[in-house]
C-alpha positions, 0 to 999 in steps of 0.5 A, a space after each residue: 500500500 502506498 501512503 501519503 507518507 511517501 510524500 513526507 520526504 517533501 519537507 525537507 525540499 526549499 528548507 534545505 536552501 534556506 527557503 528565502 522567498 517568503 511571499 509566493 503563493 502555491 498554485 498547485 492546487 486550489 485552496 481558499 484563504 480566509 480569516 481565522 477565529 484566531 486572532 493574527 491567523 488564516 484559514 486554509 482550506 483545500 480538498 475537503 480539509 482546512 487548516 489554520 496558520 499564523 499570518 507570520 507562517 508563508 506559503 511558498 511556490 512549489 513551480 515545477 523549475 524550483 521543485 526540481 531544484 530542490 529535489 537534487 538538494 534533498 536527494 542528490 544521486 543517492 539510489 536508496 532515495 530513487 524511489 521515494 524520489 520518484 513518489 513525491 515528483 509524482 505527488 507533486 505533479 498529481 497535486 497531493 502536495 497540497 500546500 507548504 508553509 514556512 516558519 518566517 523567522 527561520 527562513 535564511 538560516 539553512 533550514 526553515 522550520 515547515 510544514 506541509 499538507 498532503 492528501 491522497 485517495 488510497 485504494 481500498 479500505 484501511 484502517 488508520 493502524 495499517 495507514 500508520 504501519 505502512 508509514 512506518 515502512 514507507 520513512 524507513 530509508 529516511 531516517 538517521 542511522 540508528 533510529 526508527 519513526 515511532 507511531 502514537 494514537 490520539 484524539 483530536 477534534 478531526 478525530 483519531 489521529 496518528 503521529 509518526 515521530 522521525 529522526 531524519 539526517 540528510 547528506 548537507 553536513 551544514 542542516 542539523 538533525 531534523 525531527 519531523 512530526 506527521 499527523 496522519 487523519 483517515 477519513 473513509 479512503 482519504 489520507 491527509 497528512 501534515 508534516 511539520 520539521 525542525 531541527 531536533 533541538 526546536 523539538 519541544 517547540 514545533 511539538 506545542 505548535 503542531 498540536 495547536 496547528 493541528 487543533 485547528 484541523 477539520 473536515 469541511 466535507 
């Protein structure tokens, strides 16, 4: 089975370069923008689904000349990758990858604080355990030596939610030890993951946002 957690490897894609655009607008895929209930926040909605960040978060373009770009950075030549590699290009191209939004303060330092949406139709019916298992699978090449993603089970106003927890070392000696944090939501067939990635010593930090984030998360059909 093929999960939406292939897509993760998404962010480590423009935070690797430092990400220093902070005003483009993803156009990948359609999505509304509106005011929060949340003072300085924004709703986005897309695919069903919506979503809140501070207005100080940045949505960037995802244009298909940048992308290639930063998929070299993220992947190089490495054939362990290829096929991961291969998955997310063609999210991307089938517009899975929903959205990515960037910490602003964070953007030029190496390696920007990130999150991203993804949403795929799985084909048949799963359970969120089995969703969680092939993520599980689907991270193990990513990684950093010696560690292994780890899956929890809670309850959040969307409904029970996993959250896959990796450690993840790219080849760039200059990007720290990242953690990343998927939240993976199941509804009916629909797989919508977001990911948010830091370096592992903001852990505690990007964790509290991730979850109100994540407080935020809702269907909206």
């Amino acid at each position: 089975m093929r999960t939406a957690a292939a897509c993760l490897v998404i962010l480590l894609l423009a935070g690797i370069s430092g990400c220093n655009r902070t005003d483009d607008k993803i156009t990948t895929a359609p999505r509304t923008e509106s005011p929060s209930s949340i003072s300085g926040w924004t709703e986005v909605a897309t695919s069903g689904v919506a979503i809140q960040f501070p207005n100080d978060w940045k949505l960037i373009d995802l244009a298909s000349d940048q992308f290639a770009q930063r998929e070299d950075k993220a992947f190089g030549n490495d054939p362990k990758l290829a096929s991961i590699r291969a998955q997310v290009s063609a999210a991307a191209k089938q517009g899975m990858i929903k959205f990515m939004a960037f910490e602003t303060a964070t953007i030029g330092t190496g390696f920007a604080t990130n999150c991203n949406l993804v949403i795929q139709d799985s084909v048949g019916h799963y359970t969120l355990e089995q969703v969680g298992d092939a993520s599980v699978q689907q991270m193990a090449p990513l990684v950093a030596a010696g560690s292994q993603s780890k899956i929890e089970y809670v309850n959040l106003k969307a409904g029970r939610t996993a959250i896959m927890r990796s450690e993840i070392k790219i080849a760039n000696p200059s990007v720290p030890l990242l953690v990343s944090l998927g939240y993976i939501n199941l509804k009916n067939s629909r797989i919508s993951t977001v990911t948010f990635t830091a370096p592992i010593g903001d852990e505690a930090k990007i964790r509290k946002f991730a979850d109100k984030v994540m407080d935020t998360f809702h269907y909206t059909n």
